[in-house]
N, C-alpha and C positions, 0 to 999 in steps of 0.2 A: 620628388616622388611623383611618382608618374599614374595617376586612375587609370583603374583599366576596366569599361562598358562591361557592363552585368551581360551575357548573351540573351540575343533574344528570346522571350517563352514563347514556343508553338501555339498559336491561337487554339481557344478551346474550339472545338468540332460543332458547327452551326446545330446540331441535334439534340446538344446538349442544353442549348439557349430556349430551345424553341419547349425543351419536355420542362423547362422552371417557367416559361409564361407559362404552357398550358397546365401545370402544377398551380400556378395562381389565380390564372381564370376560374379552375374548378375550386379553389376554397371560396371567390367570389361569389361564384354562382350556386355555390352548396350554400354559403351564410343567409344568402338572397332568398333563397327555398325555406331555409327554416324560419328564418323570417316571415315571410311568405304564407306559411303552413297556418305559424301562433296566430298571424295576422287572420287569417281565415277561422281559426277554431275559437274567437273572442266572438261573446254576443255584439250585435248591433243595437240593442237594451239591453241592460238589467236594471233587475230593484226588487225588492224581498217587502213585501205588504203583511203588515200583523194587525191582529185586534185583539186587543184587552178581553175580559170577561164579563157579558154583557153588552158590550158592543156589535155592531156589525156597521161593511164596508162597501160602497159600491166602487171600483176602478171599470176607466176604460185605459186601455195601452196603446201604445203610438198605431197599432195594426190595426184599431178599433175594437178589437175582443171586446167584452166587456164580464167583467167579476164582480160577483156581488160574495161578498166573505161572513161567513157567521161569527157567532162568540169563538173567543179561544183558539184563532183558523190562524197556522204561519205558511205563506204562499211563496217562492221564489220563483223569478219570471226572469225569460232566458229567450230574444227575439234573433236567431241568426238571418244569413241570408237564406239560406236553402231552411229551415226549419222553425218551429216554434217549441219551446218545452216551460212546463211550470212544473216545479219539486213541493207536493202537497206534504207538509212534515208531519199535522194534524189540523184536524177540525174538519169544515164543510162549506163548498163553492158552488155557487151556480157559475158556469159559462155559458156566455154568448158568444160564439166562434163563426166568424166572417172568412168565407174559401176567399185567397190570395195568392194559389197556387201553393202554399208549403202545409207540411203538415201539421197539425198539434198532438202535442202529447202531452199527460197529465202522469207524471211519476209520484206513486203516494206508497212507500214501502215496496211491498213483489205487486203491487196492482201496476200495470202499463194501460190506458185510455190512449185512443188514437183518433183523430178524426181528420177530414179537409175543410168540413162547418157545421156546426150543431149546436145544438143550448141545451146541455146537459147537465146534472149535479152531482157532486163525487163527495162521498161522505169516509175520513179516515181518519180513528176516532183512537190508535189503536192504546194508549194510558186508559181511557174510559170504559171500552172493549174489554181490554187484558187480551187481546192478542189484534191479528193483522184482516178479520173478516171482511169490513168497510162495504160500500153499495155505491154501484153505478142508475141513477136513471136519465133519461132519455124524454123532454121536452118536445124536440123538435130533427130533427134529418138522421143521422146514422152515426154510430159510434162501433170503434173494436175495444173491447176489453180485453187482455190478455192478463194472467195470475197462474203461476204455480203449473206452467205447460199447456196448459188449456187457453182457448179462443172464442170466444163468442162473441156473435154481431148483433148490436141492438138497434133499433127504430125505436121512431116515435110511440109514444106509452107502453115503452118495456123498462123493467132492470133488473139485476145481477146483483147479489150479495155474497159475499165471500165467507165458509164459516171457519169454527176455531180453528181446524186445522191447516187452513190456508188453501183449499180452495174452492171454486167457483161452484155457486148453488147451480138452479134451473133458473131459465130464464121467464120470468113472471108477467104478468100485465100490472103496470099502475096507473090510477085518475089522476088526469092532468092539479089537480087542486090538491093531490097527496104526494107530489111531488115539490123538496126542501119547504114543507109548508112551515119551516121555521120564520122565512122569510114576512109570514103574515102574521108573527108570535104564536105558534102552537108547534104543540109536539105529540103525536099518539102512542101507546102503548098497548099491547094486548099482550096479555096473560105475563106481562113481563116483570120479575122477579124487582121485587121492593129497593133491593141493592142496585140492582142497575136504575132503577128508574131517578134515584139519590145522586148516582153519578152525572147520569145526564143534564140534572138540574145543576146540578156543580158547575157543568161547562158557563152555567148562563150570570148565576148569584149561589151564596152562602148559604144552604138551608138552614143548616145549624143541627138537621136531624140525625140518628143515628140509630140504626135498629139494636134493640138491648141486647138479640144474640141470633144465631145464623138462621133459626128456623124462622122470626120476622122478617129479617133478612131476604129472605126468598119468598114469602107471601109472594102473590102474582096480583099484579095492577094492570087495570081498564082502564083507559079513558083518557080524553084530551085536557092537554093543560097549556096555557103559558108559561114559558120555562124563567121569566122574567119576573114573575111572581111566584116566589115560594112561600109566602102566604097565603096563597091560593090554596098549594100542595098539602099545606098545615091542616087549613079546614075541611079540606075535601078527606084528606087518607082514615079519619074515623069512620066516615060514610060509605068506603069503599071494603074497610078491611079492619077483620075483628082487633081493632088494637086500639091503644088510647096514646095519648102522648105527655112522658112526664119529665119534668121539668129536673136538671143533672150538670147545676151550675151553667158553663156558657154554652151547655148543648142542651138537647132537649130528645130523651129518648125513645123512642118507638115502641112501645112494649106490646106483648098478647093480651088482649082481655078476655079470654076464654076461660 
């Protein structure tokens, strides 16, 4: 039996070879890019900073910023190459922000803060609040606040509060020593409704108090407190406001004495 040679195949057409490398090169160099891209859009730090209730925090971060965090504050911190960002979820920050060339920004719900260096304090509260209003002030250089379409620029002893409806007030003068003067144990209130002023102290400690029904409730409160003592708050709210405080198993109620 005699083989008889396959004929030879016509070589494929060089154009054919050349379009499967450069079909190859490009899945290469496409893989390489989105590589590439994730590699780029991953911080250079992160770390997520909390404090319990009652506490407070001072950080500095590899850039030198520096944060000081109050009661009940969750902070997440985001250092790329071209930028800086921190996601404020609730509570209240002093920054100290160091120019580096990038920018910082302070994400706290619809508030965006923008700066290149400033030592400013961002208050976003909004469980406490019941809604997204929160406050920017201004320590020291230049800050943009942007909320809800609007822009404004603040300097040294100015700031911005946002109200219930989400957006931005007038921009106001503050004294340097009424700005996060949490930071020294105090808190002020003017003409501020008895309910909120119970929340606030929530942030710090337990009161235990509770107004016996909405019109104590909204009583309006004066006055500086430490938020760290609600003991404090116990003795003071007969001297401030027609009410007594009576006692309703583990709470202890607000009531009118009118």
């Amino acid at each position: 039996m005699t083989l008889v040679p396959p004929p030879d195949r016509p070589p494929r057409p060089w154009y054919l070879a050349a379009a499967l490398v450069a079909v190859l090169l490009s899945a290469v160099v496409g893989a390489s890019f989105v590589g590439w891209s994730y590699w780029r859009q991953q911080p250079d730090y992160a770390n997520t900073y909390l404090t319990n209730r009652g506490a407070q925090l001072d950080v500095s971060l590899p850039d030198t910023t520096r944060m000081t965090l109050d009661s009940s504050t969750r902070a997440e911190v985001s250092l790329y190459g071209s930028r800086r960002v921190v996601r404020l979820s609730t509570g209240q920050v002093v920054f100290e922000v160091p120019q580096d060339g990038r920018p910082f920004e302070v994400q706290a719900g619809p508030w965006r803060i923008e700066t290149a260096g400033a030592r400013f304090a961002v208050r976003y509260t909004p469980k406490v609040d019941k809604d997204t209003r929160g406050q920017v002030a201004v320590e020291e250089g230049r800050v943009q606040v942007r909320m809800g379409g609007a822009t404004v620029d603040l300097g040294a002893g100015e700031q911005v509060a946002g109200d219930a409806a989400g957006h931005l007030g007038a921009t106001s003068r503050v004294a340097p020593d009424a700005i996060a003067s949490w930071r020294s144990g105090r808190v002020s209130f003017v003409a501020t409704p008895l309910v909120d002023v119970l929340a606030e102290f929530e942030r710090y400690a337990a009161t235990g108090l509770v107004p016996a029904d909405p019109q104590v409730g909204a009583l309006p409160v004066t006055g500086t407190f430490d938020p760290r003592r609600p003991d404090d708050l116990r003795r003071r709210l007969p001297e401030l406001l027609p009410v007594r405080l009576q006692a309703r198993g583990q709470f202890t109620e607000v009531v009118d004495a009118r």
